[in-house]
Structures are given as C-alpha cells and as structure tokens.
C-alpha atoms as one frame of an Amber mdcrd trajectory, in Angstrom:
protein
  99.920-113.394-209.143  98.931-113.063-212.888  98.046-115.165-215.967  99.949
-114.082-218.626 100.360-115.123-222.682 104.458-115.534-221.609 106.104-118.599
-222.720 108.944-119.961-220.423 112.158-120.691-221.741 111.815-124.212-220.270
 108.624-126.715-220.424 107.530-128.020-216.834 108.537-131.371-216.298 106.728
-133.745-218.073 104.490-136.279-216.054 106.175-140.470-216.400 103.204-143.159
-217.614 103.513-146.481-214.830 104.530-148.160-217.955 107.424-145.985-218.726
 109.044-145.705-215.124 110.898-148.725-215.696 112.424-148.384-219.028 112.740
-144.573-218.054 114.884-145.489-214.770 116.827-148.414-216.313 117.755-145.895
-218.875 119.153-143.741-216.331 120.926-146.259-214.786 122.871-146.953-217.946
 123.876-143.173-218.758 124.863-143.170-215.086 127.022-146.551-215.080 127.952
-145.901-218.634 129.483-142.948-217.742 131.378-143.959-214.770 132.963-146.954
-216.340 133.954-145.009-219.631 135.862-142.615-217.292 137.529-145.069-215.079
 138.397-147.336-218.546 140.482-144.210-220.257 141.722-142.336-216.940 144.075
-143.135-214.912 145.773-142.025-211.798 147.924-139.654-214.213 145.661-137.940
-216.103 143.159-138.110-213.719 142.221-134.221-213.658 139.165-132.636-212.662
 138.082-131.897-216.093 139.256-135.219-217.419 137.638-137.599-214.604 135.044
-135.569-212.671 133.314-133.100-214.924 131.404-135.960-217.216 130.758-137.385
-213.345 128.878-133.884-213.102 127.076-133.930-216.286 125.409-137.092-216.165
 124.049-136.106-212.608 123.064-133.167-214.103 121.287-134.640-216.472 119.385
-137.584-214.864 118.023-135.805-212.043 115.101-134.473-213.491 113.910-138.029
-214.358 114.320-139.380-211.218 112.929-136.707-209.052 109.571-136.996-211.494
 109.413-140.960-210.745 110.287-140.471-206.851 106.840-138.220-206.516 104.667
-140.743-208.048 105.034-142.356-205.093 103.777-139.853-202.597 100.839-138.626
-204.816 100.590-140.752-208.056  96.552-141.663-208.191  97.410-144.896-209.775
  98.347-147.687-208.076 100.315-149.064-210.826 102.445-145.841-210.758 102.878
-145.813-207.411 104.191-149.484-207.497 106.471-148.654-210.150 108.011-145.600
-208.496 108.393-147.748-205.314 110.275-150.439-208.083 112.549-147.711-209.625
 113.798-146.300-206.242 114.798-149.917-205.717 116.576-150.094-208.763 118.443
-147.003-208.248 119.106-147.671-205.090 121.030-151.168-205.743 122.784-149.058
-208.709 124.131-146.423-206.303 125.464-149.404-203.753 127.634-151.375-206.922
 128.770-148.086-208.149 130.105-147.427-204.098 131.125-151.030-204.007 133.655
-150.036-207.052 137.419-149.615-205.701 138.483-148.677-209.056 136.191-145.796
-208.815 137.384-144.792-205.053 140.723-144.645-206.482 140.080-142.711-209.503
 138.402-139.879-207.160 141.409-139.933-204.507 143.489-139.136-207.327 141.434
-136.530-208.415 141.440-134.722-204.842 145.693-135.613-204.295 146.239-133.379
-207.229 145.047-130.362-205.299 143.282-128.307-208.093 142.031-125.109-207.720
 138.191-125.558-208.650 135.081-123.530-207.928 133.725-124.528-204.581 130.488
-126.157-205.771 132.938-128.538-208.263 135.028-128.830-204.831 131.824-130.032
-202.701 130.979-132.830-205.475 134.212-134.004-205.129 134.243-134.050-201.508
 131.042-135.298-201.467 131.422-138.246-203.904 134.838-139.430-201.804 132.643
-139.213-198.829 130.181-141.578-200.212 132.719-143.802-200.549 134.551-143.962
-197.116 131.351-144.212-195.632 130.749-147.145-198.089 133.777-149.184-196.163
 136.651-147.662-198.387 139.903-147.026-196.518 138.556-148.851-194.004 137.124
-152.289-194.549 138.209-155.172-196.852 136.271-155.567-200.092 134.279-158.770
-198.473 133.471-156.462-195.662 132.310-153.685-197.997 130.185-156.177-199.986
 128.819-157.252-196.184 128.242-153.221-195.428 126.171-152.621-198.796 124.277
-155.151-198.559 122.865-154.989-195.311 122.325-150.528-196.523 120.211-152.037
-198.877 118.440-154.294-196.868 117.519-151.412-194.404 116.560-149.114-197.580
 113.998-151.930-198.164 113.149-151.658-194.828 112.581-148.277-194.870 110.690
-148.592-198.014 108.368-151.176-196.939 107.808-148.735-193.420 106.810-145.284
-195.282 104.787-147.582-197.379 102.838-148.940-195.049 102.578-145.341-193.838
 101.363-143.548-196.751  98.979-146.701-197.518  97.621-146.819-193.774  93.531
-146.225-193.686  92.918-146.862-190.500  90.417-145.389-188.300  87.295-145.743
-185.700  83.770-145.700-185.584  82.789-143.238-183.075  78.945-142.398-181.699
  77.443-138.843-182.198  77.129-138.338-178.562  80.747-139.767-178.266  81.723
-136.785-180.485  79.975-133.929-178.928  81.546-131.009-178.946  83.710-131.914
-182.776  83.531-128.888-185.244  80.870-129.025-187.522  82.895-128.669-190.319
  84.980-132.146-189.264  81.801-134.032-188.222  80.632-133.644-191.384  83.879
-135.223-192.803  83.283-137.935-190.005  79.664-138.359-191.377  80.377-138.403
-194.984  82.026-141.787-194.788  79.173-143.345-193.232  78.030-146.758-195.027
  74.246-146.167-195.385  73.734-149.834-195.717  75.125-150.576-192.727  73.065
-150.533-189.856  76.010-151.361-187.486  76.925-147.315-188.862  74.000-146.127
-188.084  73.981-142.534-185.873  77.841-143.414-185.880  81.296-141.449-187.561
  84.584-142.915-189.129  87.465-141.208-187.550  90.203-141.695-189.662  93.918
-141.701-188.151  95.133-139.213-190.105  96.178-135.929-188.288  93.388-133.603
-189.429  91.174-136.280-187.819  92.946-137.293-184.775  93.563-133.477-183.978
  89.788-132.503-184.164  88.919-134.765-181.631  91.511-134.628-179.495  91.208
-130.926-179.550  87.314-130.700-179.406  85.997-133.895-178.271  84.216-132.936
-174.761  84.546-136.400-173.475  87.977-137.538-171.948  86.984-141.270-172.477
  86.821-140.308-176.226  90.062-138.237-176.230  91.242-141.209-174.423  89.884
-143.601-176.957  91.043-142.290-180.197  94.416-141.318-178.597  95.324-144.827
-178.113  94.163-146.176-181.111  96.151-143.913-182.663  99.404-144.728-180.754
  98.473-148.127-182.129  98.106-148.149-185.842 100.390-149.493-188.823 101.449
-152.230-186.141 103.424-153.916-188.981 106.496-151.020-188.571 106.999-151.810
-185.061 109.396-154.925-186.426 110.721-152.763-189.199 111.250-150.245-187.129
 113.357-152.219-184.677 115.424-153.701-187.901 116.222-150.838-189.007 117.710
-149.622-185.928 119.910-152.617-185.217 120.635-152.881-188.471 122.138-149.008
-188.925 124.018-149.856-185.268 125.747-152.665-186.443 126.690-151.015-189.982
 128.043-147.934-188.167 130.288-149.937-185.649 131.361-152.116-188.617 133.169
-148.819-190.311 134.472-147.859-187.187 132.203-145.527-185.636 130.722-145.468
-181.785 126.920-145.591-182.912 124.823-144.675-185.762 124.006-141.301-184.156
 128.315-140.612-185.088 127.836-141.640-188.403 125.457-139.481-189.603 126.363
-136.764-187.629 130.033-136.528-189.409 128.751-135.212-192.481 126.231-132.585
-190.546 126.662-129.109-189.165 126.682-130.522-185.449 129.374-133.102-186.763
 129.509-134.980-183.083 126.765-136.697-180.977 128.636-134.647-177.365 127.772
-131.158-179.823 124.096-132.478-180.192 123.731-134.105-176.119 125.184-130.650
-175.034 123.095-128.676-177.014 120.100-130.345-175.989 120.845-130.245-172.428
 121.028-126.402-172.774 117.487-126.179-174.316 116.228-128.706-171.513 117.073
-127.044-168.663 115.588-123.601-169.888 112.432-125.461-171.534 111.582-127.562
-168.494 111.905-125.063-166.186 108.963-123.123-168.617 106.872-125.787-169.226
 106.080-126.875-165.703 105.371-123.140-165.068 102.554-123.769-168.664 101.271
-127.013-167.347 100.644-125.644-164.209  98.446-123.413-166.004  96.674-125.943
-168.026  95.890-128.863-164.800  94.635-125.276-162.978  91.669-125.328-165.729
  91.702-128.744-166.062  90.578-129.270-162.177  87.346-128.073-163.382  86.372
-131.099-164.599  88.689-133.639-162.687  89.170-131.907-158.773  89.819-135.706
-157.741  92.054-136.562-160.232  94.507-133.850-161.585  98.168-134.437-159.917
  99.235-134.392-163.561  97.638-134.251-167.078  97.624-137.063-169.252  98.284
-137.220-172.901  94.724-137.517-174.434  93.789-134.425-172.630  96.440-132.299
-173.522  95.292-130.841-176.784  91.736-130.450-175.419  93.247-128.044-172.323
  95.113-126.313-174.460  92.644-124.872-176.835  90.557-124.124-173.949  93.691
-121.812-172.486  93.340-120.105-175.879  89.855-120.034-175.561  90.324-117.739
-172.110  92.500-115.816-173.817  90.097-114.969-176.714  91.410-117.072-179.445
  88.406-118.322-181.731  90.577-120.470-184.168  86.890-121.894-185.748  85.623
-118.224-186.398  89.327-117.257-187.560  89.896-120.351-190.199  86.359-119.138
-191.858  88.573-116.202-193.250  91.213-118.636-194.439  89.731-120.061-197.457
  92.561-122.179-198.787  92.778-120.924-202.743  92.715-117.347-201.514  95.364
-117.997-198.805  97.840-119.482-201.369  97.221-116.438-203.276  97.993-114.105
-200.988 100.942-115.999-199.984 102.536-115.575-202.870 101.793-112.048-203.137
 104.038-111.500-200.400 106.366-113.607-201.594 106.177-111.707-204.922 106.752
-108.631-202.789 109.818-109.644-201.024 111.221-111.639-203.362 110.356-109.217
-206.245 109.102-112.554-207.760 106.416-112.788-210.582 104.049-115.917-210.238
 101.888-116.500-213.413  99.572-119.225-213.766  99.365-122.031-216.404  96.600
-122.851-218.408  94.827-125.900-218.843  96.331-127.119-221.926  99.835-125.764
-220.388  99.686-128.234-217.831  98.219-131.177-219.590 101.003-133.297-219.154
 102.611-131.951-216.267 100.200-132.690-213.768  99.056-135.775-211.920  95.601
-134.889-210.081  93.182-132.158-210.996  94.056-131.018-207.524  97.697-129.620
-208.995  97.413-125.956-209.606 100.995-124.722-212.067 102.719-121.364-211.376
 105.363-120.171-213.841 107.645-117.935-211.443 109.627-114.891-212.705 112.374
-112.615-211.569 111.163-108.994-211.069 114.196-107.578-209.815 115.141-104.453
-212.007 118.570-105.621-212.648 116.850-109.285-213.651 113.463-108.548-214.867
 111.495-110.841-216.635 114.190-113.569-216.285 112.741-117.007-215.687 113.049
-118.672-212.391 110.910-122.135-211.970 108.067-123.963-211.390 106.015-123.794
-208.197 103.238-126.563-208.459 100.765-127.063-205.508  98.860-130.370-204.451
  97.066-129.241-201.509  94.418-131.567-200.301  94.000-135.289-198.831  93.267
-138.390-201.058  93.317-141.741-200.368  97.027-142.997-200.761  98.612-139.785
-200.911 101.491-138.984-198.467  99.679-138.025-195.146 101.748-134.597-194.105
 103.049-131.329-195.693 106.121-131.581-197.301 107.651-129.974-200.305 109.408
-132.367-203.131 111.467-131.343-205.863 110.581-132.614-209.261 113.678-130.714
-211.021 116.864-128.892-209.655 118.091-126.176-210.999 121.701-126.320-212.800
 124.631-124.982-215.340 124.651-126.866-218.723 127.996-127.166-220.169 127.408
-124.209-222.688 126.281-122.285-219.537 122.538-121.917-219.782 120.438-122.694
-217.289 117.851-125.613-216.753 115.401-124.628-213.910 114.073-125.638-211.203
 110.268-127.237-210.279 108.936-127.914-206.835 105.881-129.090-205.188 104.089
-128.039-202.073 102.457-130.831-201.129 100.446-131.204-198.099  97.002-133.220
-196.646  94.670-130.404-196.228  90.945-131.646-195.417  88.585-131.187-198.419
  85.062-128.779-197.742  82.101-130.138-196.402  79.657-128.248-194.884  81.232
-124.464-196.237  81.936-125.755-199.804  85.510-124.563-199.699  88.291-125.756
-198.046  89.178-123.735-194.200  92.687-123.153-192.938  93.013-123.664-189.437
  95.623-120.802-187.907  98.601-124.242-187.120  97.617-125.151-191.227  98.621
-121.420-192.441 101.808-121.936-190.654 102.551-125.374-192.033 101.270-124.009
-195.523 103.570-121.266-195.031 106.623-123.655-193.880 106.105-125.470-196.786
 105.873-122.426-198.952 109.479-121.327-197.404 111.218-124.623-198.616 109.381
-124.428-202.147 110.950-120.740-202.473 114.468-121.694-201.417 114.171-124.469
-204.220 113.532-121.784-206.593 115.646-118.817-206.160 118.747-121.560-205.835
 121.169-120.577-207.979 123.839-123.043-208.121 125.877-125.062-211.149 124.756
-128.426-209.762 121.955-130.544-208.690 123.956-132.081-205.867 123.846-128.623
-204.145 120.342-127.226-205.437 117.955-125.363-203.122 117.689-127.657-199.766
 119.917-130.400-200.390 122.118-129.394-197.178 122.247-131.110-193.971 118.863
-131.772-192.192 119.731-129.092-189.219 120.140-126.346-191.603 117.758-126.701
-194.792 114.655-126.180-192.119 116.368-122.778-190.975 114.743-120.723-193.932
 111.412-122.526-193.578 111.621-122.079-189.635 112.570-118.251-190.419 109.704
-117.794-191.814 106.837-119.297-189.905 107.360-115.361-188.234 105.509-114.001
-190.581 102.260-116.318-190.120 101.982-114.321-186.470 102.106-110.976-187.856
  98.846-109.277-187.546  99.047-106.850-191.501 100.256-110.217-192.737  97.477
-112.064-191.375  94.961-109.463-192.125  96.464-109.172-195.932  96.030-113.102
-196.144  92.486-113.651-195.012  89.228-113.066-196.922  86.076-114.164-195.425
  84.915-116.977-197.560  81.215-115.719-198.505  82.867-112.961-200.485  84.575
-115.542-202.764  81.245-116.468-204.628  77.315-115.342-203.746  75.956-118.721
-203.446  78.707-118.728-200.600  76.973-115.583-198.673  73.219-116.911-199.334
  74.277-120.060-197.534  75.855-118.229-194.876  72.843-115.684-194.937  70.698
-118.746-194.535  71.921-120.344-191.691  72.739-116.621-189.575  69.543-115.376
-189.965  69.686-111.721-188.717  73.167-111.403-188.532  75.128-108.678-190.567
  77.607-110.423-192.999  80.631-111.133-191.653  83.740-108.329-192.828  85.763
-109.154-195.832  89.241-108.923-193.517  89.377-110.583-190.496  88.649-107.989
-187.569  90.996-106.963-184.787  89.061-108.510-182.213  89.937-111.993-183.719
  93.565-110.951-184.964  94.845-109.511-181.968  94.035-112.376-179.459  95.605
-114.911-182.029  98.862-112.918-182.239  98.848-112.511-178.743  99.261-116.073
-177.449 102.180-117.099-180.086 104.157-117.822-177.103 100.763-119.569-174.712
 102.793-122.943-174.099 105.629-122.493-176.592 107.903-124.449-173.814 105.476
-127.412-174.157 105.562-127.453-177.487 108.941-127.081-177.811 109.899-129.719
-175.444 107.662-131.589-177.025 109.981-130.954-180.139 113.061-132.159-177.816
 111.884-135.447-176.922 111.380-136.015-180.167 115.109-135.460-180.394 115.838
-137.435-177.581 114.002-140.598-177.852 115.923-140.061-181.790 118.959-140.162
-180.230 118.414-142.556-177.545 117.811-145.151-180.459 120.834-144.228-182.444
 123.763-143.973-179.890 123.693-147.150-177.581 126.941-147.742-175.620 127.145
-151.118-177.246 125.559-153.183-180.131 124.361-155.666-177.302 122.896-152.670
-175.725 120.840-151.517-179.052 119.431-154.830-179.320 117.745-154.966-176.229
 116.106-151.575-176.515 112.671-151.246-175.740 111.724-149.269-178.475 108.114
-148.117-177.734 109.150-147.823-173.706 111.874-145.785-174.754 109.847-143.425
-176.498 106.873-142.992-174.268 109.395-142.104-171.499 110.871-139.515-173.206
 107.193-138.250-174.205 106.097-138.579-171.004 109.167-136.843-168.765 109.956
-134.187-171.131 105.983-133.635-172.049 105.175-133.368-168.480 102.375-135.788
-169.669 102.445-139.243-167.993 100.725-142.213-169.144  98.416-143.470-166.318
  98.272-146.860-167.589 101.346-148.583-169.266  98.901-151.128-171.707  97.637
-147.713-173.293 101.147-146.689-174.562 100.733-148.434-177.760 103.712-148.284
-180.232 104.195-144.771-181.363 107.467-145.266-183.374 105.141-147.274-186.218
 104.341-144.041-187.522 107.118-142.084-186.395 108.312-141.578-190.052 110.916
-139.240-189.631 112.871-141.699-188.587 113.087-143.467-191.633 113.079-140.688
-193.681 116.586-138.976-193.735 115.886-137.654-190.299 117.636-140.176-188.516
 119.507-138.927-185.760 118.554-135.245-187.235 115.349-135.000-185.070 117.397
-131.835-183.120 117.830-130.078-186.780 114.447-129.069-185.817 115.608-127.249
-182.503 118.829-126.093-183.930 116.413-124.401-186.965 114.245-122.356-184.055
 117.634-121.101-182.815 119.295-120.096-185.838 115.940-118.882-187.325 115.176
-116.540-184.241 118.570-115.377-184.979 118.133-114.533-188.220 114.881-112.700
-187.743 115.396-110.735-184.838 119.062-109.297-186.961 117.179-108.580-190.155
 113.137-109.098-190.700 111.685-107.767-186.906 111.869-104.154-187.414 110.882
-104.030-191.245 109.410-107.607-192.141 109.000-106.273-195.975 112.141-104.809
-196.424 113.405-105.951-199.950 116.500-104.615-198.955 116.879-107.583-196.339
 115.160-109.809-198.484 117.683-109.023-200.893 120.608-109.855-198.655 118.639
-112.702-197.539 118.695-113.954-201.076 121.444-113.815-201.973 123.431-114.442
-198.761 121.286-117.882-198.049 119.088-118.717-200.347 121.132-118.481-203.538
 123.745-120.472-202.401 121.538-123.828-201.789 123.902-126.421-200.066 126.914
-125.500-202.129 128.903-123.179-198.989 129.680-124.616-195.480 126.557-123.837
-193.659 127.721-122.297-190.550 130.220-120.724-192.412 127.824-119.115-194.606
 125.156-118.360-191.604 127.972-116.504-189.740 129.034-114.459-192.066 125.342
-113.532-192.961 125.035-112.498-189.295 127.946-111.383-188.464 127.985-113.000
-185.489 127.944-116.793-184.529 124.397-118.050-183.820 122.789-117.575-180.278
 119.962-119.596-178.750 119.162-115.354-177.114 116.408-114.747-178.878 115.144
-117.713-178.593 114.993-117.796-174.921 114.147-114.145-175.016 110.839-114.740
-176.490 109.298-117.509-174.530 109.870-114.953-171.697 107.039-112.669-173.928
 104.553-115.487-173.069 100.848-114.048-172.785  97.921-115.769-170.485
C-alpha cells in the first residue's frame, strides 16, 4: 500500500448534498423513463432489434447507476439527518418508477419481440435481456390481467415501504440497559469503558451504573464475559426484545409477499424467489438442508455435550440442557481450556494496521496496487472523517499500471449508521459505447467499536474475519470486469455472491497470515508503549508479532463447535423458509412468527428456552429478511459448501499462489454475475460442487 503523485483516469464518485438528492434522482428518473418511452414510440415489433430497442435500454442503466448507488449509501452512513431522509425519499421515488415502468405492456411487448428474433448477442447483452423480460413476468405479464397487475404492483410497493420503514427502524434503533458494576463483573476492560463512557454524570440514578447498548459489539461482550447468568440472562432478553415496532411489519410483509406470489401463480413466496436463483426450487433447498441437518446435529450434540460438561461447574442442579444466554459465555470458556486468549490476541490487531496488511495480501495475490488519497483528493468524495480512499491499480505484468477502482473504508460505529459489516457499491464498473471503461467504487463498511482505554481501536479474532469477509466482497466489486452494471461484481443470486467472501474467511485461520497481519499496538506510536509500560510495571514489552503460543491455540480450535455454529446458521435458514413456503395463504396468516422462530433456534441450537415469556420477538431485528435475503437465508450454507470446495481444489496447498489467484480471477471474479453461476463454478472446478470437504473438516475438530 503506497501514496503516490498518480492521477486516476477517473475521479471518485462525488459525494450528493441532502438538497440535491431529489432533483438528482428525479433527474434520473426522467433519462430512465425518457428513454424507455422514446424507444417504445419509434420501435416496433418489426424493427425491434437488439441494437435498435435494447442497447439505449443499456446505456441509460449504464449511466444512472452511479447516481443512485451514491444516494442509496447516504442512508446507511450519511451523518446528516436530512441526507439520510432524503436518500430514504429517493429510494421511494425510484422504487414507484421501476413498478410503472413494469406495469407498461407496451414495454413487455417490445422486449418479447426483441428475444423472438433470436439474435446472436454477447452473453452479458443476452442476460439483460433475459433479465429485463423476467422482471416483467414476475410483474404479472403473461399471466395476470392488467387490473391484476396494477393490484400486484401496488401491494410490491406497499411491502417495499414496509421494508423501508423496518431497516429504518433498525439502523435508527438506540436502545440499550443500564447495568450495575458488580452486575458486569467479569466485562473486558476495554468494553466497560465503552459502557462507562456514556454515563450521565448528572444523573444520580447512573451513578456506579453502565449503558449497554443493543448493538452487537455490546450485547456480545456481555454475553460472552459477563460472570453472572442472571445478567447474561438479562441483557439476552432485552435484546430479543428491541425495535418492537417491526414485529407488525414484519408479519405484513410476510403475508403480503404470500399472497403476491400465489396471485402470479406460484405455491409460496419461498418459489418465487427461488426461480430466478441457483437452487431454482424450494424441494432443491428442503433437501439440501436436510442433508446438512442430519450431519450437523449429529455434531453438535456431541459439542454441547462438551460445553453443559463445563457448564455443571457452576449449575450441578440445573444443567439437563444449556440455555441461550449462557451459550456464548461456555463457549469462550471451552476456548479458554484450550488456550485461546482472544483479549491478549486482539491487542495485536490494531484496526488501521490490520486493514493495511490486508491489503498487502491482497496486493500480493491479486498483483493489485492500493495507493492512498490525499486530503484534498477526497474532499468531496467522502462523508465522515472516518472514510479512508484507496486508488487501486493493476500490477499484473501484462496490465501494469492500469486503473482498477476505488476501495473506500468506513470502519467504526456512530450513532445512526447501519449497525453490521457490509460492503455497498457506490459505482459499478462498465463499457461506454466508445469502449472505455468507467470504474468501479466500493465501500467496506462495518460497526467496529471506537478505542477507549488503549487509544486505538482492537480487532477481536470473529472481527478480522468479518473485516476480511467484507474485504472479499469489496475485491470482487473491483476486479469485475464486465460491459454492464446489471452484472457488475456481486450482483448474482444471494447463494452464490457470498461464495468468494466465504472462500476467503480461510485465510483469517492461517497462522503466517495471521502473524503477517498483527502488530502489537504499543509499537504503532511511543506514547502507546509508555502507557502500556505504565500500567505492566516490570513486564518486558510485549513482541511486535503475535507469538506462537497465542497463534497456535487460536488456529487450533477453528473447528471447537463449528456444528453449533453452523446449525445455528441452518435455523436461520429454516425458520426463513418456514415463513416463506406455507401450504396455504390461510396457513401464512396464522403463523406465529416469533414461536416459529424460537423453535427453530431452540431445536436446531440445542438451546431451549426455559421460560416461554423470555422469548421476546427476535424477527424485529432479523434484517436479513427484509433485505434481499428473503428466502436466501441457506445461500449462506450453500456458500460454506461451495467455498470449502473451492479452497481445498486450489488455495490449501499454496494459499499465495498467484498462479491460482490468477485462475481465480479470472475464472470467478471477472465474470461478476454475467455467466450462469453453477455453470461457471463447475467448470472452474472441474467437478460439480461437494458438501466433502465440508463435512471433512468438522471431523478435524480440536478440544
């Protein structure tokens, strides 16, 4: 990673004003509706060619991308309330654009004319095409009258509000829970002092007392370290309680998506969506979890037999079965017995200097160049002072010094900011019509906790991994070499664009990999070591690299409890598509949402709920679910399975081979979403995908 005088071809994409996002989005909508009804005004069924009708359809998405994709972030991590608002606003308005262009039958007909011709295109024109007639079946065409299509948009748009008013209420949610010092015994001092540092010193009802906050950082330090079950138990159900204004939403949306699925035809939601996904039928996805349960289960009990063995320790007279509070805690004291010290290992994870090194290896295997921007480079490009700019070159010898994107970073928690890691594309990469190349930007965005008592910010050894997850989607957005947005980077069906990202979490457990990405944080700046020196007096400073005798126990237990965590992963999936594929509507209607989830929790978790009023209603912040996930939950099990595949066949034996990076590149990667997925992961393995290695490795588990 370098700074260097180069100038990009291409300025970073500049950052929208809350005054502008709704001129700027209305002025999309125009080229965009302009466009289609100048087309459908001068062709007709004759002429209608794929030049002629379809390549201006290509352009203008092309073209107006960019500008949406800016105003869509604002929402997850705009500062400004007024930008956030208007980003909300804008999605609105593009979304009630996108349902009158589907409700157009002229338009329907003008594509099916295009496809009955039978041209011989490139496939990524082919997919847009395919695509674009999909969106309109699936809008009622071919299938419903136009009243009933008018009845089918309408109630899509009133569950995109839905969904919209849900993940606001998420992101917005600031809940939390005063909590005594002697209730917290046992916390990290590094997340007490976060606790502490929201204390209202003219309060004297906060006096000796913490804010817990129910965001995960918070909620997982207690759970985790807390020494008292009763405050385990405490902030566990609070937490299964918050944002109660989704649990109605929630159960809209779901009856609403059942009854808009049978309308056009299909059994269930769950069938819907699953058409135009690489499982394709709900039987596929059922089957394919009932594989993975009867290996996982069998596992798991054999783990949690393990964890209510340590757990009788504290509970002789009451340990038939663990509940769910107390699972986390257990846990990390099994890694504890096998010599994992995750608080002494995150102190040589300082978060700056992990990113660094993370795309050093990146740089490595990629043959990528990262360089970053200046101040004045990024003046307009960034929304927080928290956003650190990377131009990104090729260094490939055949493609050196060619430009490749923008990687942007926006690492840490803030009030109103979205609450987990995810990585969001602010431009996609594409073919102009006199074939240069606009390029890509993407964010890795995630909720890290800010420093307190160390005066940087720690990774935890599960952050590094979700850093590095993140990291894996940001790099597939920006090696994606394809002629059209539609197709760019990870716009592909949910259960394959988390395959790469999956893939790559392997390299997070790797001890040279580890040991290349840690550096103790005293040697980052003296004032750093006096502290430390201060407050270990005696001790020897601690080595620059983390040693072996805290790398090798952490690599060790990758597999401690992978079933449970895996199955944990599956009843995710199940409760997903318990709520998606009723028998009948009458059936969906009557669903007890929040019982429906806790029993899958609870039977596939091995973790039952002693007391049915403690349950709360999970599925209020069970975003996924609202969030393009929908009956996609399994993508998540189908990417551990194809990504085990795909590592054990090329990365195991030589993780830094650029040779398989290479191939990797440019037999995944590259390609985006524009190739048949399991077409394209086949013939990258040679072989179709097996859940073998998989399997194979949760048989490698340590104790």
């Amino acid at each position: 990673m370098t700074t260097t005088n180069t100038v990009p071809p291409q300025e970073p994409p500049h950052l929208i004003a809350a005054k502008d996002v709704m001129p700027i989005i209305k002025q999309v909508i125009k080229e965009q509706s302009d466009n289609w009804n100048n087309v459908a005004a001068t062709i007709d069924a004759a002429s209608a060619t794929f030049d002629a009708a379809i390549r201006p359809l290509i352009r203008v998405d092309n073209e107006t991308q960019g500008r949406i994709a800016v105003i869509a972030m604002l929402r997850y991590a705009s500062p400004d309330q007024l930008a956030r608002e208007a980003s909300d606003a804008a999605i609105g308005l593009l979304r009630q654009w996108d349902s009158e262009r589907v409700a157009r039958k002229d338009f329907y007909h003008l594509l099916q004319a295009v496809q009955e011709k039978a041209e011989k295109v490139h496939f990524e024109d082919a997919k847009f095409l395919r695509s674009n007639i999909q969106q309109f079946t699936r809008g009622g065409h071919g299938r419903l009258d136009q009243d009933q299509v008018t009845v089918y948009l309408n109630r899509r748009n009133q569950i995109d509000e839905l969904r919209q008013q849900y993940n606001r209420n998420y992101r917005n949610d600031d809940g939390g829970m005063w909590l005594s010092l002697d209730e917290l015994e046992g916390v990290p001092a590094e997340d007490l002092a976060r606790f502490l540092s929201r204390q209202h010193s003219t309060e004297a009802s906060t006096k000796d007392k913490a804010f817990v906050r129910f965001t995960r950082a918070d909620v997982n330090a207690v759970l985790q370290y807390a020494t008292t079950s009763s405050t385990r138990k405490k902030v566990y159900v609070a937490n299964e309680r918050k944002v109660p204004e989704n649990v109605d939403l929630f159960k809209q949306v779901i009856d609403l998506r059942d009854e808009n699925a049978r309308l056009l035809g299909y059994e269930n939601h769950a069938a819907f969506r699953l058409e135009a996904r690489v499982a394709k039928t709900t039987a596929w996805v059922n089957s394919f979890l009932d594989d993975l349960e009867d290996v996982l289960l069998r596992k798991g009990r054999e783990e949690m037999k393990v964890l209510l063995e340590i757990r009788e320790k504290d509970f002789p007279q009451d340990n038939d079965s663990m509940p769910p509070w107390d699972y986390d805690y257990y846990n990390r004291l099994l890694q504890e017995q096998v010599d994992v010290k995750h608080g002494q290992i995150s102190e040589y994870f300082p978060l700056d200097y992990s990113v660094s090194a993370m795309l050093d290896l990146f740089a490595s295997c990629l043959q990528l160049r990262f360089v970053s921007l200046t101040a004045d480079q990024k003046q307009h490009t960034v929304w927080h002072d928290d956003v650190q700019v990377w131009a990104v070159w090729d260094d490939r010898a055949a493609s050196k010094d060619e430009f490749v994107g923008y990687l942007y970073t926006d690492l840490l928690i803030r009030p109103n900011k979205h609450q987990g890691s995810q990585n969001v594309n602010l431009q996609c990469g594409y073919l102009r019509a006199d074939g240069t190349r606009v390029y890509p930007a993407t964010i890795l965005m995630c909720a890290f906790p800010r420093p307190t008592t160390t005066g940087c910010a720690l990774l935890k050894h599960s952050e590094i991994v979700s850093l590095f997850h993140e990291l894996g989607h940001g790099m597939h957005d920006l090696v994606s070499r394809t002629h059209t947005v539609m197709v760019h980077g990870h716009s592909m069906p949910p259960d394959f664009f988390e395959v790469p990202s999956v893939m790559l979490e392997n390299w997070c457990w790797m001890a040279d990999e580890l040991r290349h990405m840690s550096c103790h944080y005293t040697r980052l700046n003296p004032e750093l070591l006096n502290d430390w020196r201060r407050k270990n007096p005696g001790q020897p400073d601690p080595p620059e690299k983390i040693p072996d005798e805290l790398l090798g126990p952490l690599v060790r237990s990758r597999n401690v409890n992978r079933a449970l965590w895996l199955l944990r992963q599956l009843a995710f999936a199940r409760f997903d598509m318990a709520v998606h594929s009723p028998a009948t509507h009458e059936e969906c209607l009557d669903l007890d949402i929040a019982g429906t989830f806790t029993d899958s929790m609870e039977r596939l978790r091995l973790l039952p709920n002693p007391d049915a009023e403690d349950r709360g209603h999970p599925q209020s912040n069970f975003h996924h679910m609202v969030s393009g996930m929908d009956a996609g939950y399994y993508s998540y099990l189908c990417a551990a399975v194809f990504a085990a595949d795909i590592f054990h066949r090329n990365f195991e034996e030589n993780p830094r081979s650029q040779d398989r990076w290479e191939k990797y590149r440019r037999g995944i990667l590259e390609f985006g979403g524009s190739r048949d997925e399991m077409e394209m992961l086949e013939e990258f393995l040679g072989h179709k995908p097996s859940s073998e290695y998989l399997f194979s490795n949760l048989q490698a588990q340590t104790r």
